[in-house]
C-alpha positions in Angstrom: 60.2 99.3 78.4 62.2 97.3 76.0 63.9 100.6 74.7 64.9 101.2 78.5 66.4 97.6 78.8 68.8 98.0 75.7 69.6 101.3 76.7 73.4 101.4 76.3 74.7 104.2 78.9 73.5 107.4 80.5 71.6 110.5 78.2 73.3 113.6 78.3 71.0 115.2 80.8 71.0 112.4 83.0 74.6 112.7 83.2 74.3 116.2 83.9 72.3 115.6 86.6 74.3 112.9 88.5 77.8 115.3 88.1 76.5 119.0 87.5 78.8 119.7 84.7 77.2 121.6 81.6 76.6 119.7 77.9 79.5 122.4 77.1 82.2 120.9 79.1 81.7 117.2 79.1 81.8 117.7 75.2 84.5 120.0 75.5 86.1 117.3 77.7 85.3 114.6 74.8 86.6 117.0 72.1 90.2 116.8 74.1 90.4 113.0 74.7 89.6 112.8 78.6 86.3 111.5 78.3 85.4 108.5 75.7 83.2 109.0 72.5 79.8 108.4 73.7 78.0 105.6 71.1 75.9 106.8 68.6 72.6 105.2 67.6 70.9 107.8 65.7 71.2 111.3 64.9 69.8 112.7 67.7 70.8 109.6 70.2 74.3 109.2 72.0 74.1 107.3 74.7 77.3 107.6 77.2 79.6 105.2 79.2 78.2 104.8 83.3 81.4 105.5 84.2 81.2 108.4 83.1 80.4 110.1 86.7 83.5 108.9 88.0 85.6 109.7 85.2 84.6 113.8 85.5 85.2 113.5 89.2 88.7 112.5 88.1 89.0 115.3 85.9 87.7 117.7 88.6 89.8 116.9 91.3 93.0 116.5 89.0 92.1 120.4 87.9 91.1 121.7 91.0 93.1 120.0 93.8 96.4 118.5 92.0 96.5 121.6 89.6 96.6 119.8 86.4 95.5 121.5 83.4 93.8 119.9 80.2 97.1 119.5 78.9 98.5 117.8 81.6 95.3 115.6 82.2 95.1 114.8 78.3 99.0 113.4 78.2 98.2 111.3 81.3 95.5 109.8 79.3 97.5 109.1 76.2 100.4 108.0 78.3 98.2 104.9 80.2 96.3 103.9 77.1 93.2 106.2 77.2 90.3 107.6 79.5 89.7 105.3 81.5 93.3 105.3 82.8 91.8 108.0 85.0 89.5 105.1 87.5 92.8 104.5 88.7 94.1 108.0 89.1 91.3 108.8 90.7 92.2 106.4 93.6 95.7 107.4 93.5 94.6 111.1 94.8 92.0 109.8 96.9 95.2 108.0 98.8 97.3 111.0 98.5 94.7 113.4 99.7 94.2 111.0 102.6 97.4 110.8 103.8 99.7 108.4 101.5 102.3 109.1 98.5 102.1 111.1 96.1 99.5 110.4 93.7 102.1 110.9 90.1 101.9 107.8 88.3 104.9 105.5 87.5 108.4 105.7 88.8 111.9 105.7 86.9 115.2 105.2 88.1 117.5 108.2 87.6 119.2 107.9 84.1 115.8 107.5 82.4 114.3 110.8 84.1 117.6 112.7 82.7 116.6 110.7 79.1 113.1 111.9 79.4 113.4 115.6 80.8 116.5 116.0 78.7 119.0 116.6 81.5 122.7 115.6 82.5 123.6 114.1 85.3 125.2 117.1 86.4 121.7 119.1 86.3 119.9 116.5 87.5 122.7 116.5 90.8 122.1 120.3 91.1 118.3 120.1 90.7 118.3 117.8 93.8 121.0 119.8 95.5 118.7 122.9 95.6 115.8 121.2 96.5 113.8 122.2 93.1 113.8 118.4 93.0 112.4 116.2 95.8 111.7 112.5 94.9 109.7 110.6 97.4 112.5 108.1 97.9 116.5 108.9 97.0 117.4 107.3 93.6 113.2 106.8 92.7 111.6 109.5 90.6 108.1 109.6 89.3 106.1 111.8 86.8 105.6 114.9 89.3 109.5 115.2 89.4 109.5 113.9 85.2 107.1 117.5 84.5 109.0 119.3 87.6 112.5 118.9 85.7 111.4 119.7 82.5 109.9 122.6 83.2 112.9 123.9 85.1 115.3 122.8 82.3 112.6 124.5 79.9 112.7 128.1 82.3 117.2 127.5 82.1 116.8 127.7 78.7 115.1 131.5 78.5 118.5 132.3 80.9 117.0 131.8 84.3 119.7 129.7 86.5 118.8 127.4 88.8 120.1 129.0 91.8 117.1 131.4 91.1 114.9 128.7 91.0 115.6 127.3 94.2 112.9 130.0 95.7 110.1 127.1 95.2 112.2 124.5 97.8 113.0 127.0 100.3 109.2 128.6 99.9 107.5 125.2 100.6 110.2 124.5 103.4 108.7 127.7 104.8 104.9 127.1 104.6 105.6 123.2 105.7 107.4 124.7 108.9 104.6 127.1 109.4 101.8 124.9 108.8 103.4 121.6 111.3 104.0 124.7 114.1 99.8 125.4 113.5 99.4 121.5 113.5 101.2 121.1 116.8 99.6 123.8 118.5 95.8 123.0 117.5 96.8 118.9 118.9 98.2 120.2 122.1 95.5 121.9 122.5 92.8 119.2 121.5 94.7 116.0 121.9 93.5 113.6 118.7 92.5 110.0 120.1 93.8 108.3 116.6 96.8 110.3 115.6 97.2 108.4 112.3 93.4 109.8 111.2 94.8 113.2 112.7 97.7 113.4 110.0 95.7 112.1 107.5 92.8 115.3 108.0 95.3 117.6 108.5 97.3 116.8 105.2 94.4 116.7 103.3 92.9 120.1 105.2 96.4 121.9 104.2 96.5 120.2 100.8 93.4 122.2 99.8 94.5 125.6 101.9 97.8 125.6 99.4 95.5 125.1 96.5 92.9 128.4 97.7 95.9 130.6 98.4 98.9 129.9 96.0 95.8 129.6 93.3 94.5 132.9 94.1 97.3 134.8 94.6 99.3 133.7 91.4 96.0 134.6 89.3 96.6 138.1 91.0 99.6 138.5 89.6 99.3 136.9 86.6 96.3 139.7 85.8 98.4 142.7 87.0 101.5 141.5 84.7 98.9 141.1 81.8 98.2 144.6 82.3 101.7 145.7 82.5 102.3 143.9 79.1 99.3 145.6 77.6 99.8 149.3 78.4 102.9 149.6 76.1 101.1 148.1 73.3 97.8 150.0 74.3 100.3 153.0 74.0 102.0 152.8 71.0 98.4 152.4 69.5 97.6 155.8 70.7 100.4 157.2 69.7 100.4 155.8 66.1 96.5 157.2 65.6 97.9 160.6 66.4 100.1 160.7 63.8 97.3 160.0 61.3 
């Protein structure tokens, strides 16, 4: 018993219990700076932080419903001062997923999202212009359009213009159109009593549709053009063990 009172956390397979992640990935997760060190006090002992639970239900929702990947996750962390920055993310997209703003952390005016993405105010004009930019409120930008402007300025720079990359603006105009048609026609036809908690299920219903099928369908493609890439190189193997 007295070991049990000066326990100082959760044991690995306790903590695998309470979130059903393997060993593997929570120390994979460690290993990459999204989860704390656990505290060592022997050995074979490491005992690990109680909030742990909470932090992998960040991670999980930040990979599997925002669409953040380790990288992205692990500069959020070193950005706002370490793991546990993500307690408050996760009640960001909790809000967000429930019907409020968007749940990117921080806002900047405009000249110090062109300092930070690298842009003029002349891109920074067009971006908006085409719609590949779309800031919550005019003149207030926040770290979704900070990554959404550098990656753009990043896909300029291989020679792709941003008039061809005005497709994402006019694709989510599209499936917002689409999906606020489906959402009027399933409240005319079952009138909601609170329209507020309506909006709210049906945002968050949608949010996770456009994860499933934009997920899926971009790993499609993404497989068939890896095997597009590797049939030449698959080829000119062949071809060179002939000659020998």
């Amino acid at each position: 018993m007295p070991a049990e009172k000066a326990r100082k956390g959760l044991k690995m397979k306790e903590l695998e219990e309470l979130t059903g992640e393997s060993r593997a990935t929570i120390l994979f997760w460690i290993s990459q700076g999204l989860l704390p060190p656990p505290v060592k006090t022997s050995a074979n002992m490491s005992w690990y932080d109680p909030r742990y639970p909470k932090l992998i239900e960040a991670i999980r929702l930040l990979q599997r419903r925002m669409n953040q990947s380790i990288a992205d996750i692990r500069a959020f962390v070193e950005q706002h001062g370490g793991p546990l920055a993500l307690l408050s993310a996760r009640e960001k997209i909790d809000d967000f997923l429930f019907g409020e703003r968007s749940p990117m952390w921080g806002s900047m005016g405009r000249e110090e999202l062109q300092k930070s993405a690298g842009i003029d105010s002349e891109t920074l004009d067009r971006m908006l212009e085409l719609g590949i930019l779309r800031p919550e409120c005019p003149g207030e930008f926040d770290e979704g359009d900070l990554n959404a402007a550098s990656k753009v300025k990043s896909l300029v720079s291989l020679g792709i213009p941003l008039e061809e990359l005005a497709f994402y603006g006019k694709a989510a105009d599209s499936v917002a159109r689409l999906e606020a048609e489906m959402v009027l026609r399933e409240w005319r036809a079952n009138p909601p009593e609170d329209l507020e908690k309506a909006r709210q299920k049906a945002q968050r219903e949608l949010s996770f549709a456009r994860q499933y099928y934009f997920g899926r369908a971009f790993r499609r493609e993404m497989e068939r053009i890896v095997r597009r890439v590797d049939q030449p190189v698959e080829a000119v193997a062949q071809k060179g063990g002939k000659r020998g």
